[in-house]
PDBQT receptor file of N, H, CA, C and O in Angstrom, charges set to zero:
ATOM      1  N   UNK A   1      25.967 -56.650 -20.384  1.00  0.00    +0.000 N 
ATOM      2  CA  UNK A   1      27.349 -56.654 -20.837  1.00  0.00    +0.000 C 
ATOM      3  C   UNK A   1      28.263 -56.023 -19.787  1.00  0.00    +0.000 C 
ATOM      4  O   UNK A   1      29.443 -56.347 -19.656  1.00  0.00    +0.000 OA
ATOM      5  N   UNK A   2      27.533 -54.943 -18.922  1.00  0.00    +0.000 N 
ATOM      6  H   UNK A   2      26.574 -54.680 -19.028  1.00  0.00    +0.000 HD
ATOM      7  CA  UNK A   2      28.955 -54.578 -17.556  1.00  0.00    +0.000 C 
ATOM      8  C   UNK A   2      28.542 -55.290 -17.168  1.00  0.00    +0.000 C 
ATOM      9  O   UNK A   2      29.478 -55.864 -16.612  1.00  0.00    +0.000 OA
ATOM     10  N   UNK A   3      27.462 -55.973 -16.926  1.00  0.00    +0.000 N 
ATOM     11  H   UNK A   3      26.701 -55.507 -17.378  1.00  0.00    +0.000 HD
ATOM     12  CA  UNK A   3      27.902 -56.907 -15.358  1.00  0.00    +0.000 C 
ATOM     13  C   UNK A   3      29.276 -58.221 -15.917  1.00  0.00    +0.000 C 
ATOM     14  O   UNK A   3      30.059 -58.602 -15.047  1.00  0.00    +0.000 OA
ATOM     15  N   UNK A   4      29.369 -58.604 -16.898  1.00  0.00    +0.000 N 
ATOM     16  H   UNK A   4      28.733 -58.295 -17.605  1.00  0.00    +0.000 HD
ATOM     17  CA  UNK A   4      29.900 -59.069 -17.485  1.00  0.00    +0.000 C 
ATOM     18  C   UNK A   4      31.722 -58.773 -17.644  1.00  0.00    +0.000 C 
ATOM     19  O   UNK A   4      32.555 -59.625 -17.335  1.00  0.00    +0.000 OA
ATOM     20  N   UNK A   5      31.993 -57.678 -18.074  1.00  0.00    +0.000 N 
ATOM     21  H   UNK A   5      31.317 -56.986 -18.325  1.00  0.00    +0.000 HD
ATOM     22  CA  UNK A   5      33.196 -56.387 -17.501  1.00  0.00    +0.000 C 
ATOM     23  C   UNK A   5      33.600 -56.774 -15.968  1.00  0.00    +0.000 C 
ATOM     24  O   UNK A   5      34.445 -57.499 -15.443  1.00  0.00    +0.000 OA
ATOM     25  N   UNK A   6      32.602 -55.950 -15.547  1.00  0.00    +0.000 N 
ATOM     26  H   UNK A   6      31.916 -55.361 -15.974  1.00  0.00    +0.000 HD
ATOM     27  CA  UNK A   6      32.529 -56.329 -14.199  1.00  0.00    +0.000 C 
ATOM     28  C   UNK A   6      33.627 -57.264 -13.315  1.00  0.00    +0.000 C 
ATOM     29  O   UNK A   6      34.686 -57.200 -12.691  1.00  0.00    +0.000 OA
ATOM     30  N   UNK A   7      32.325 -58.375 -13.838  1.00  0.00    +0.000 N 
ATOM     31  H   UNK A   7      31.465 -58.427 -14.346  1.00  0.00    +0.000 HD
ATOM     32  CA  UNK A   7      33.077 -59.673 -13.381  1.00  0.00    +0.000 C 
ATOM     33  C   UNK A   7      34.410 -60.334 -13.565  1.00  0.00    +0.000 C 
ATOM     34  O   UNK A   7      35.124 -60.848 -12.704  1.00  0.00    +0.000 OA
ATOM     35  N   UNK A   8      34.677 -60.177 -15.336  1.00  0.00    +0.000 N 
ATOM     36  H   UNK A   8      34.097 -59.759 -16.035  1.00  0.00    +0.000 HD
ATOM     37  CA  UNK A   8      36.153 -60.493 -15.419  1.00  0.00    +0.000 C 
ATOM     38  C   UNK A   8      36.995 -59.069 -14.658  1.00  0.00    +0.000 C 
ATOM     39  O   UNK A   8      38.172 -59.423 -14.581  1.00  0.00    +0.000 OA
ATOM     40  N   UNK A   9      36.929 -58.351 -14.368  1.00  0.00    +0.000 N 
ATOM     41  H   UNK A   9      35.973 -58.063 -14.430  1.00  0.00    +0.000 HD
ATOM     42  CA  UNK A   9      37.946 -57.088 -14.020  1.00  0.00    +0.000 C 
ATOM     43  C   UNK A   9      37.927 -57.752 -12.564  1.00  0.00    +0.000 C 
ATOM     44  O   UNK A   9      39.065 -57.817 -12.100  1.00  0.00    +0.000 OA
ATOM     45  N   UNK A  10      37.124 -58.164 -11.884  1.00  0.00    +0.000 N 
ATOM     46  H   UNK A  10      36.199 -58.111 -12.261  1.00  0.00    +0.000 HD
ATOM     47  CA  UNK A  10      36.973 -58.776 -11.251  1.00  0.00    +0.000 C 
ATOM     48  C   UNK A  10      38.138 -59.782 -10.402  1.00  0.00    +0.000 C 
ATOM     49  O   UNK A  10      38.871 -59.686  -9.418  1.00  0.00    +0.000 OA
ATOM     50  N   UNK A  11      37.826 -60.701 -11.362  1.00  0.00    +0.000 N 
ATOM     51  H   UNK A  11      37.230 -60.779 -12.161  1.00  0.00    +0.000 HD
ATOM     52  CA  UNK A  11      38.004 -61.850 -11.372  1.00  0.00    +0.000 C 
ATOM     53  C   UNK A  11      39.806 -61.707 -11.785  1.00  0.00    +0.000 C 
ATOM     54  O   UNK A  11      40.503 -62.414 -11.058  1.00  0.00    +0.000 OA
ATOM     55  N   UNK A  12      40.431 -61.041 -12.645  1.00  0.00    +0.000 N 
ATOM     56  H   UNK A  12      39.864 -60.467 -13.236  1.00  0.00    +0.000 HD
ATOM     57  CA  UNK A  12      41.971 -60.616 -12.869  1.00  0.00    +0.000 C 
ATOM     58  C   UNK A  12      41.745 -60.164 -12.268  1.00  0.00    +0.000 C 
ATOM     59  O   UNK A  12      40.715 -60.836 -12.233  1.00  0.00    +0.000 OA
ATOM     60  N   UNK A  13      41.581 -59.345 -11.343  1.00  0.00    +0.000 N 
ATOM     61  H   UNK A  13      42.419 -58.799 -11.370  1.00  0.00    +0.000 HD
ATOM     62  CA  UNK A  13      41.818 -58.326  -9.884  1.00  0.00    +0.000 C 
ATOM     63  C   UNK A  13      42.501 -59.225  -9.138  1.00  0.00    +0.000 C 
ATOM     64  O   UNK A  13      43.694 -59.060  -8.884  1.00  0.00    +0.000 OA
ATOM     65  N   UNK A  14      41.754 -60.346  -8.680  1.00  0.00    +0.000 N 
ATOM     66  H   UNK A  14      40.785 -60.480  -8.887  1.00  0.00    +0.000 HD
ATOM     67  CA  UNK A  14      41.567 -61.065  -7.682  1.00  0.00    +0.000 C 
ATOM     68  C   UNK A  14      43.098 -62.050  -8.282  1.00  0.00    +0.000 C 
ATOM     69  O   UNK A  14      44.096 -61.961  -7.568  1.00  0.00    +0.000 OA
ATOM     70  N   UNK A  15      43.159 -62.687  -9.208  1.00  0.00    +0.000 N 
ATOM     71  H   UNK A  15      42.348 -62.760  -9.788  1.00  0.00    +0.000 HD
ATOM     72  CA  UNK A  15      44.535 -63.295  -9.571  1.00  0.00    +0.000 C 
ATOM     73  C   UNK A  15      46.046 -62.555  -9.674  1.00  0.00    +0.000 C 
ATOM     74  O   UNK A  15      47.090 -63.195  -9.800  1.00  0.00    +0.000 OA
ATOM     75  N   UNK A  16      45.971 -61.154  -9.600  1.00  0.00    +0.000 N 
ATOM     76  H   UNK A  16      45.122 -60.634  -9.498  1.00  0.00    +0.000 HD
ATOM     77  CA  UNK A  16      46.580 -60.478  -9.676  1.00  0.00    +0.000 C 
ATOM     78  C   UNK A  16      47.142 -60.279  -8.404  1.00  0.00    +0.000 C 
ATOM     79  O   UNK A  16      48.364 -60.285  -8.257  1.00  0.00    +0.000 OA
ATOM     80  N   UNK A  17      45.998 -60.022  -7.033  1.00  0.00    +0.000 N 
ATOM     81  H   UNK A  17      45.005 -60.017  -7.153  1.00  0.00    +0.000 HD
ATOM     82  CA  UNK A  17      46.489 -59.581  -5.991  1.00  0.00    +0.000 C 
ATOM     83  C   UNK A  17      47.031 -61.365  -5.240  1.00  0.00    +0.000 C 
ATOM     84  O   UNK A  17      47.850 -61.450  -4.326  1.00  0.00    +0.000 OA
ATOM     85  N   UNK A  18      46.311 -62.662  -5.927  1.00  0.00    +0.000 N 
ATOM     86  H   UNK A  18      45.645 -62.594  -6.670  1.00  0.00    +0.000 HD
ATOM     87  CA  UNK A  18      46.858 -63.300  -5.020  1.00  0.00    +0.000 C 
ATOM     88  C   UNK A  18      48.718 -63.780  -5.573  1.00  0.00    +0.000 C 
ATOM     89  O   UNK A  18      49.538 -64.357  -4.859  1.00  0.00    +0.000 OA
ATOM     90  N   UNK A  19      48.913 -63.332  -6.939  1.00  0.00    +0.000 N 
ATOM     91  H   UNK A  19      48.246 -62.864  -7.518  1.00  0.00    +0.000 HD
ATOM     92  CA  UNK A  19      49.984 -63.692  -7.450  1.00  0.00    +0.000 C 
ATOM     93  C   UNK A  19      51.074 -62.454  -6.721  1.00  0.00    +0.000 C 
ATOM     94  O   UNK A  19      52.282 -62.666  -6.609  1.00  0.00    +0.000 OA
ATOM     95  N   UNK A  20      50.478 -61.291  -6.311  1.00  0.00    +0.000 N 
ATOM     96  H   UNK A  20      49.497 -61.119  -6.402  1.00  0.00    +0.000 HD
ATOM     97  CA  UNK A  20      51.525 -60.708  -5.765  1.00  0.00    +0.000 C 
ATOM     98  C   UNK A  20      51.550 -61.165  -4.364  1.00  0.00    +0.000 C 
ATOM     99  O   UNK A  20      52.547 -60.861  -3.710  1.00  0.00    +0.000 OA
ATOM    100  N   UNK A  21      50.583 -61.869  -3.778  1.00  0.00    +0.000 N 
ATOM    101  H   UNK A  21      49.773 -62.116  -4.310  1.00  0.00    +0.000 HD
ATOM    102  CA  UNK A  21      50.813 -62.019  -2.381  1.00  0.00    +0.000 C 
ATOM    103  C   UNK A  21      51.732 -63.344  -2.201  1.00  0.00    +0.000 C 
ATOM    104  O   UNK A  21      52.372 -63.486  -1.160  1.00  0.00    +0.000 OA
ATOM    105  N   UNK A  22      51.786 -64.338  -3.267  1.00  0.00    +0.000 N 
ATOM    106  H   UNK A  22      51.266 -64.223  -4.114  1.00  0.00    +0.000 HD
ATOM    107  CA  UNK A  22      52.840 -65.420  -3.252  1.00  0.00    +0.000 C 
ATOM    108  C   UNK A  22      53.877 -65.102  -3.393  1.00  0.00    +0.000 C 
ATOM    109  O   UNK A  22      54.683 -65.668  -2.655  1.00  0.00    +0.000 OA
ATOM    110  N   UNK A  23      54.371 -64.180  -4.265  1.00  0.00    +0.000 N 
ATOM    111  H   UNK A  23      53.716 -63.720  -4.865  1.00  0.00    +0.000 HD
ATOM    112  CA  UNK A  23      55.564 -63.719  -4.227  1.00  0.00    +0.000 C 
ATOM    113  C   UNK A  23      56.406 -63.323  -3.091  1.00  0.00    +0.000 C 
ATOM    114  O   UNK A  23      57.503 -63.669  -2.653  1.00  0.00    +0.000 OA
ATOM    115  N   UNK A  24      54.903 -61.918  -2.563  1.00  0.00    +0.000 N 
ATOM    116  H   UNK A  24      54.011 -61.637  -2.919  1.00  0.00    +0.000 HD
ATOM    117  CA  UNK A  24      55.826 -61.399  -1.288  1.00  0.00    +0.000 C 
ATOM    118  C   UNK A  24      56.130 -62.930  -0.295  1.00  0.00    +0.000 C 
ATOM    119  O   UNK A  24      57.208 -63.301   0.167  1.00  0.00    +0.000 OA
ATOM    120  N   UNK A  25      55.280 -63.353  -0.227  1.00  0.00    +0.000 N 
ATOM    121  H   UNK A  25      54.404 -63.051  -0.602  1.00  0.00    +0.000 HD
ATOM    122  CA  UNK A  25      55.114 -64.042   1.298  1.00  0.00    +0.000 C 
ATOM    123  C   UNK A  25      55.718 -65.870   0.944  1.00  0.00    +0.000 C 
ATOM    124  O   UNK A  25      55.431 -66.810   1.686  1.00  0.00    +0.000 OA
ATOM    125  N   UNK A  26      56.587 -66.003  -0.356  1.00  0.00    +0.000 N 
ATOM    126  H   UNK A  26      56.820 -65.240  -0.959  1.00  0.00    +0.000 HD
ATOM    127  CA  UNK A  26      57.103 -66.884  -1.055  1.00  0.00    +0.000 C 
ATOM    128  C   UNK A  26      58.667 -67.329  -0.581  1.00  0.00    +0.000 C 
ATOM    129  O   UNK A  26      59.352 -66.329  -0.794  1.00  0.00    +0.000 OA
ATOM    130  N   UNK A  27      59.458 -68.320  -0.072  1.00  0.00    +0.000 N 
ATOM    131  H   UNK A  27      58.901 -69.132   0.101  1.00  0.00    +0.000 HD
ATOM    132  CA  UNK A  27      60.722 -68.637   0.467  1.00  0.00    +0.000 C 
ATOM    133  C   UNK A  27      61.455 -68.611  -0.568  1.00  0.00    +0.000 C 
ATOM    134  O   UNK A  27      61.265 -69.258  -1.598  1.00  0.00    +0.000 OA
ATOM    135  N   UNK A  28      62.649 -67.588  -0.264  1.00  0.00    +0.000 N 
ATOM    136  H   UNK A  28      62.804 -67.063   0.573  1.00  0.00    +0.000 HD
ATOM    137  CA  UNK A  28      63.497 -67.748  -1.036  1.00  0.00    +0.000 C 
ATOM    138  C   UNK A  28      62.931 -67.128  -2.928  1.00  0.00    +0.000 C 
ATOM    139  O   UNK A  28      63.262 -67.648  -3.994  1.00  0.00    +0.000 OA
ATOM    140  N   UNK A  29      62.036 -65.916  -2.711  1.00  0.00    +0.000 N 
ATOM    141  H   UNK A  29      61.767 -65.494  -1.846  1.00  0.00    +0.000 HD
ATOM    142  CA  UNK A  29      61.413 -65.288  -3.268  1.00  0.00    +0.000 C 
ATOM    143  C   UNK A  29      62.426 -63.913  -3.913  1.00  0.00    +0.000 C 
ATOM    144  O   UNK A  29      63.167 -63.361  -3.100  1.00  0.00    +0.000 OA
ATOM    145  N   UNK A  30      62.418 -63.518  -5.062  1.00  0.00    +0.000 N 
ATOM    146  H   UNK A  30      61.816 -63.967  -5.722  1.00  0.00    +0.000 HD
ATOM    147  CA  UNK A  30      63.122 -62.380  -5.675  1.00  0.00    +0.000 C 
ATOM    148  C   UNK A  30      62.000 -60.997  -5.322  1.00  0.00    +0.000 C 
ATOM    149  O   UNK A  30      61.564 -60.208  -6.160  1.00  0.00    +0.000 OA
ATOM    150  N   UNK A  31      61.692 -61.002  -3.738  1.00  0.00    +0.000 N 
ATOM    151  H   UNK A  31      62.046 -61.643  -3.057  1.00  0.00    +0.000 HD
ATOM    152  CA  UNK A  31      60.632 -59.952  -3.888  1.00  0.00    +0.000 C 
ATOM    153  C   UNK A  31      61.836 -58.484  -4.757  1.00  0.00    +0.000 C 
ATOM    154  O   UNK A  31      61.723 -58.124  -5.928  1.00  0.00    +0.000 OA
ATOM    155  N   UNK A  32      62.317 -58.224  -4.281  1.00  0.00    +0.000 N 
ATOM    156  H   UNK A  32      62.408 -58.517  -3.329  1.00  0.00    +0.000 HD
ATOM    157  CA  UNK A  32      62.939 -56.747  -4.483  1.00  0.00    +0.000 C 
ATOM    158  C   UNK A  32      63.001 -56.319  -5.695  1.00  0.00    +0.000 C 
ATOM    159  O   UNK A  32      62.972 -55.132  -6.022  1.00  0.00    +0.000 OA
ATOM    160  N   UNK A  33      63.104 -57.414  -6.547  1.00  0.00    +0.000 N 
ATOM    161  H   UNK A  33      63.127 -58.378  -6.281  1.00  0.00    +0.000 HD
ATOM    162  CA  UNK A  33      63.844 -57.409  -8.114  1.00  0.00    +0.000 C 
ATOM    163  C   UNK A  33      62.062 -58.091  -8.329  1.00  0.00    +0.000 C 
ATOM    164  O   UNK A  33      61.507 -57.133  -8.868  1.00  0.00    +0.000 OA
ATOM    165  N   UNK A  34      61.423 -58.755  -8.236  1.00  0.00    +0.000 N 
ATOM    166  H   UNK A  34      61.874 -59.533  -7.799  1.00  0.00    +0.000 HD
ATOM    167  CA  UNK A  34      60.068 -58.346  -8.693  1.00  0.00    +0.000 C 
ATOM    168  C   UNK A  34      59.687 -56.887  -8.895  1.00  0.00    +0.000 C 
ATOM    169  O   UNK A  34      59.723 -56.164  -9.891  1.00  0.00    +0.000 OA
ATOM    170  N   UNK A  35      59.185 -56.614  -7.213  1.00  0.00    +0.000 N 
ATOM    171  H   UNK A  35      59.156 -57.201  -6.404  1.00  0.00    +0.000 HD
ATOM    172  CA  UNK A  35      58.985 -54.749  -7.328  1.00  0.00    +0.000 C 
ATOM    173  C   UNK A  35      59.714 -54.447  -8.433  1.00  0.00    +0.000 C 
ATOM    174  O   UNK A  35      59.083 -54.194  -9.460  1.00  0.00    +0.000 OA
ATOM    175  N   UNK A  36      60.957 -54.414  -8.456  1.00  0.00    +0.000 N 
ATOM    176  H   UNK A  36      61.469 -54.619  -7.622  1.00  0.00    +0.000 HD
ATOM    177  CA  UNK A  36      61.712 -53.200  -9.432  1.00  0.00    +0.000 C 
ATOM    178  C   UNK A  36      61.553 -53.427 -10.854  1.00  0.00    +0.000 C 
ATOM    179  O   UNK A  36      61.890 -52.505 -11.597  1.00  0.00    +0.000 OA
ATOM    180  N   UNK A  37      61.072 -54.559 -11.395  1.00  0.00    +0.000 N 
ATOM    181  H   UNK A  37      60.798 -55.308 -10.792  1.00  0.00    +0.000 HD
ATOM    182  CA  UNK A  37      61.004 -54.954 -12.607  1.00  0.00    +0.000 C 
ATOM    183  C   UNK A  37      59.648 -54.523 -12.669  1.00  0.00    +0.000 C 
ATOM    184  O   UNK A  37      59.294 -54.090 -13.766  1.00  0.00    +0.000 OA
ATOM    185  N   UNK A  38      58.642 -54.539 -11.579  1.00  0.00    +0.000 N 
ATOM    186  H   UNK A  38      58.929 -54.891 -10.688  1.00  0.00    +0.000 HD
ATOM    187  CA  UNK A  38      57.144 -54.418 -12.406  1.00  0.00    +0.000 C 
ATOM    188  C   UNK A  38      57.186 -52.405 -12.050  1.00  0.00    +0.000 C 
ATOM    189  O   UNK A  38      56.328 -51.642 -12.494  1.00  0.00    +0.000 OA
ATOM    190  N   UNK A  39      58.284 -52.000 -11.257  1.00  0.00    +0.000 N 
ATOM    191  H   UNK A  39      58.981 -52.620 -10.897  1.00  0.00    +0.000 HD
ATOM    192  CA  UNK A  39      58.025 -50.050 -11.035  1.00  0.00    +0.000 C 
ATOM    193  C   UNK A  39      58.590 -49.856 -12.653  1.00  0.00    +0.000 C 
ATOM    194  O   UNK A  39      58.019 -49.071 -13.410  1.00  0.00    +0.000 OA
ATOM    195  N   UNK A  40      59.947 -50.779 -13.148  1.00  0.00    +0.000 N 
ATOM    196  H   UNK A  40      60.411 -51.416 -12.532  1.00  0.00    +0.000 HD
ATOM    197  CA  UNK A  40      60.127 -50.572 -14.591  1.00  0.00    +0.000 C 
ATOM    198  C   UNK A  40      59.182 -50.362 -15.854  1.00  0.00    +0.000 C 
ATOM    199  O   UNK A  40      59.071 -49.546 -16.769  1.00  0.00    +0.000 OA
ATOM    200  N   UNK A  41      58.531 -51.584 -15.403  1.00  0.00    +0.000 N 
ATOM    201  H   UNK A  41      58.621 -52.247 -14.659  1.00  0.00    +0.000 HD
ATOM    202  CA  UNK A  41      57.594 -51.665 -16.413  1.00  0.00    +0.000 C 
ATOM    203  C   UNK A  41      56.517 -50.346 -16.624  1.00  0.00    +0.000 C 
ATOM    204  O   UNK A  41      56.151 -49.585 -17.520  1.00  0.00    +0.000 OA
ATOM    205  N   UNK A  42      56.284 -50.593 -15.279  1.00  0.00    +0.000 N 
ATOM    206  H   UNK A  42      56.581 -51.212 -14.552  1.00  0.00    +0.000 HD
ATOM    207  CA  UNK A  42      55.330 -49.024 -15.113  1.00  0.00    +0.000 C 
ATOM    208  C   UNK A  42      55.568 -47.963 -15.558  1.00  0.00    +0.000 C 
ATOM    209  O   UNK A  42      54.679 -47.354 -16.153  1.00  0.00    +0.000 OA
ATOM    210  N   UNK A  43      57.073 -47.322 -15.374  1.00  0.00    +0.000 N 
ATOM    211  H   UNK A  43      57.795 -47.816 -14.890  1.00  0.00    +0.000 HD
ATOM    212  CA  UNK A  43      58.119 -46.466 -15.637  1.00  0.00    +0.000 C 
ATOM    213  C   UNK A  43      57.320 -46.387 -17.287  1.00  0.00    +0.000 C 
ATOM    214  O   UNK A  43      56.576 -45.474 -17.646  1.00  0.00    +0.000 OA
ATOM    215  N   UNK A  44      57.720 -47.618 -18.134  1.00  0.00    +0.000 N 
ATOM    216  H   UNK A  44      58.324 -48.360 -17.842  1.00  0.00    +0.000 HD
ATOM    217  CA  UNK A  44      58.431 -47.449 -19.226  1.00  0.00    +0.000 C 
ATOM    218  C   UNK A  44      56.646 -47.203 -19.861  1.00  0.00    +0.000 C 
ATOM    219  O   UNK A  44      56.833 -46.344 -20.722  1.00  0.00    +0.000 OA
ATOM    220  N   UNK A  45      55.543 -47.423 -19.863  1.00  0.00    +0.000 N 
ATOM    221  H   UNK A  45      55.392 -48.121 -19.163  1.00  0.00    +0.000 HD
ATOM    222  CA  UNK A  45      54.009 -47.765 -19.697  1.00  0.00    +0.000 C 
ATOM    223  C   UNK A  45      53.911 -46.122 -19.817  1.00  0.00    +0.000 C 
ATOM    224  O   UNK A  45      53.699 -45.592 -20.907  1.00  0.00    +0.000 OA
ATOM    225  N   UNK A  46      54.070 -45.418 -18.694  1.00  0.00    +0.000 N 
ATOM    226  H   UNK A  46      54.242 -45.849 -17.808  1.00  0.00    +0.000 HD
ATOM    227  CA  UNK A  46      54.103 -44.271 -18.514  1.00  0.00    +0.000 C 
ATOM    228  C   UNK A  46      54.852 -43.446 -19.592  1.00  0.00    +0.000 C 
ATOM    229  O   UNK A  46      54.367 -42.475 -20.172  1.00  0.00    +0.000 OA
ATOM    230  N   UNK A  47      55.913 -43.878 -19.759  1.00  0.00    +0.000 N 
ATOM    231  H   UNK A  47      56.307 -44.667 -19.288  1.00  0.00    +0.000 HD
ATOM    232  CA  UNK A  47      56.650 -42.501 -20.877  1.00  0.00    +0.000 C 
ATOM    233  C   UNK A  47      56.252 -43.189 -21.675  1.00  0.00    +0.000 C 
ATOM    234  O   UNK A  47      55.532 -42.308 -22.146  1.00  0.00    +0.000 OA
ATOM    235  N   UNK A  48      55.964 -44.384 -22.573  1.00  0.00    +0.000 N 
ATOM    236  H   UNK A  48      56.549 -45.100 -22.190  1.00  0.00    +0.000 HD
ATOM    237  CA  UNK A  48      55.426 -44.559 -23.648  1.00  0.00    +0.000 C 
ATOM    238  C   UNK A  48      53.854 -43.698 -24.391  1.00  0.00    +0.000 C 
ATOM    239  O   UNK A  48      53.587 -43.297 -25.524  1.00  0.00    +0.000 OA
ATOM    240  N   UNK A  49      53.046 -43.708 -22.980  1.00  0.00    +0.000 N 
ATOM    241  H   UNK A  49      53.262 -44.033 -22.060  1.00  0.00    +0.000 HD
ATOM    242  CA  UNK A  49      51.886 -42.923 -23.070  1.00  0.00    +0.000 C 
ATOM    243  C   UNK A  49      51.873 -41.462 -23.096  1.00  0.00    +0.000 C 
ATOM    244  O   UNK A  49      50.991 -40.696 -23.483  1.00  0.00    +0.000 OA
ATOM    245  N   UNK A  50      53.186 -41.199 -22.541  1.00  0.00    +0.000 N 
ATOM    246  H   UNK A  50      53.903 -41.821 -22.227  1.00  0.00    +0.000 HD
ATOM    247  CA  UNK A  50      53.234 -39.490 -22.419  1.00  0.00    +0.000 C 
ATOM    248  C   UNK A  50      54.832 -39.080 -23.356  1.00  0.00    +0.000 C 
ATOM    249  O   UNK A  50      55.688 -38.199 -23.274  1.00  0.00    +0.000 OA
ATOM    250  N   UNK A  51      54.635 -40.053 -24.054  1.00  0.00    +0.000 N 
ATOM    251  H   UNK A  51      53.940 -40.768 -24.120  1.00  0.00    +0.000 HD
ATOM    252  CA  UNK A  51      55.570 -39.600 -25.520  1.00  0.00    +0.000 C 
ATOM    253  C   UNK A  51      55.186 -38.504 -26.482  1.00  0.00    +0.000 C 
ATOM    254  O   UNK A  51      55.729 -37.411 -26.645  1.00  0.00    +0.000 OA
ATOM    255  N   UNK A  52      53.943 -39.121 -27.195  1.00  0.00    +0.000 N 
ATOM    256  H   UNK A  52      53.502 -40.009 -27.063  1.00  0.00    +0.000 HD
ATOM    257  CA  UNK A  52      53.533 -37.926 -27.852  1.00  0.00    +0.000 C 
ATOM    258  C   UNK A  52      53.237 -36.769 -27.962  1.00  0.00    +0.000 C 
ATOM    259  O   UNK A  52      53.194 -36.062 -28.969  1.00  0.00    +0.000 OA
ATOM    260  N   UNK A  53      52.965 -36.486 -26.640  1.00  0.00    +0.000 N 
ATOM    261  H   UNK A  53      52.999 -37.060 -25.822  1.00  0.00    +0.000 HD
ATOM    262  CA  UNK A  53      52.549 -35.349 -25.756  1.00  0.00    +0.000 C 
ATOM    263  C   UNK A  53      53.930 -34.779 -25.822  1.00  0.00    +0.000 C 
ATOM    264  O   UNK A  53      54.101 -34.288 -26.938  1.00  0.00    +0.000 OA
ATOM    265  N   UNK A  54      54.797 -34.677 -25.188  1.00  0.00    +0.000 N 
ATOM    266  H   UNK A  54      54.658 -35.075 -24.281  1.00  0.00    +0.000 HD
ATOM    267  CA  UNK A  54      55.923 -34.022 -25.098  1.00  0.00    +0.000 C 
ATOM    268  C   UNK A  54      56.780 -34.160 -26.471  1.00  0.00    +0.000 C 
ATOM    269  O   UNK A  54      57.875 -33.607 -26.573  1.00  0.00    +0.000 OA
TER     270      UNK A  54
């Protein structure tokens, strides 16, 4: 069953890094406002998790 884990973590790893590499390296691409929408997201990921806590 991990090798299984594994593999899909894997495997979204790998779609993940090539979907950010189209972006960057994409014509006429919204890199900047990508970044800032996915540091948002992160942002908001983060204080959602460290809500209760504080």
């Amino acid at each position: 069953m991990d090798k299984l884990v594994d593999g899909l973590i894997a495997v979204l790893t790998a779609v993940v890094g090539l979907a950010v590499v189209a972006v960057i390296f994409s014509r006429g691409g919204q890199t900047a406002q990508v970044v800032t929408a996915s540091g948002n997201a992160f942002s908001s990921i983060i204080k959602s998790a460290v809500s209760p806590v504080s």
